[in-house]
N, C-alpha and C positions, 0 to 999 in steps of 0.2 A: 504494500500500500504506500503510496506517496503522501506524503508530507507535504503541502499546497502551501500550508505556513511561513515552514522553515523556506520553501520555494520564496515565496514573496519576501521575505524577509534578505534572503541572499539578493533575490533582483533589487529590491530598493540599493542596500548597500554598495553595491556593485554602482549602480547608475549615478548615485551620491559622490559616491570615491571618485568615480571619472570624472564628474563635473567639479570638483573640489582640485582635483589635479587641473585639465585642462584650464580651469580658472585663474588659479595660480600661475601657470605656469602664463598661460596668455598677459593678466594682468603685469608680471614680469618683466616681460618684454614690450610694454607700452610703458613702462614706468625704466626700463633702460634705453629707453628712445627719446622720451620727456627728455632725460639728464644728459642726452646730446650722447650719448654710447649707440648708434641704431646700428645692430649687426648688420653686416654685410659678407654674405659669405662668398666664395670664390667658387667661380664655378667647375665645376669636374667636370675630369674627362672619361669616358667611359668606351673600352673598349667596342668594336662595330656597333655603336649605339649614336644617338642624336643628341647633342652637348646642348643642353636646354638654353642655358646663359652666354652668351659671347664674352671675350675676354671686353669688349667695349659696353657692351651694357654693363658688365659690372662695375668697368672704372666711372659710367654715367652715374650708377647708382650710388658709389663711396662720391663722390664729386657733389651728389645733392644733397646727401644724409650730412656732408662737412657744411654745407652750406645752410642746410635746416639747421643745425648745431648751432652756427653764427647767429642765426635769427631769431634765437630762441629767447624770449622774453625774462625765463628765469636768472635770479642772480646765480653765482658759481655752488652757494652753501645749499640752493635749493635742488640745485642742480646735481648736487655731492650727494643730496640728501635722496633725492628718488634713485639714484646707481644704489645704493645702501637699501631700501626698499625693494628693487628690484630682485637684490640679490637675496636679501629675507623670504620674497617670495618663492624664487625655486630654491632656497632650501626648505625652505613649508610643501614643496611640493614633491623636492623628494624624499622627507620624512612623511608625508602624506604616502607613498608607493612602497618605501620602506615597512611603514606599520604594517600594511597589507600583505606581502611578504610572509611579515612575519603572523602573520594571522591565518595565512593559507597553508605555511611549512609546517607546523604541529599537527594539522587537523591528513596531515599525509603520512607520519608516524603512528596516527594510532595514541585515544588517549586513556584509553579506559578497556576497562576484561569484559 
């Protein structure tokens, strides 16, 4: 017999955990873009495959992201203060996946006769 409960109970959690991560982890990276840090990643090259990024779109993209930087209305402490924020966040986020982890490794052991 299935357990519907325990069912509903796993799905809540599960959809919770995901949206508490992806939250984190997105608000992160809008709060490392405020404080003028917006990553910029390089694009790869992938063997017989189609290199998504050009090497000039991305030097267009770091050339805007520096120039959004300049224009940013915040002073430097504010500015100091959302990188620090930022990175509070993904460590909430991956203590967030962490806890999870460890909340699904026990229950694979075996806890009880």
């Amino acid at each position: 017999m299935i357990d519907w409960m325990a069912f509903v109970i796993v799905l809540a959690a599960s959809l919770l955990g995901a949206g508490v991560v992806v939250s984190l982890y997105a608000l992160g990276l809008r709060l490392l873009t405020v404080g003028g840090r917006t990553p910029v990643v390089a694009p790869a090259t992938f063997t017989d495959a189609i290199t998504v990024v050009t090497p000039e779109q991305a030097a267009k993209a770091a050339r805007r992201a520096e120039k959004a930087a300049r224009k940013s209305p915040l002073t430097d402490a504010q500015k100091r203060a959302a990188v620090v924020a930022a990175w509070i966040c993904f460590g909430l986020s991956g203590s967030a996946v962490l806890f999870g982890i460890y909340l699904i490794v026990p229950a694979l052991h075996g806890t009880g006769g």
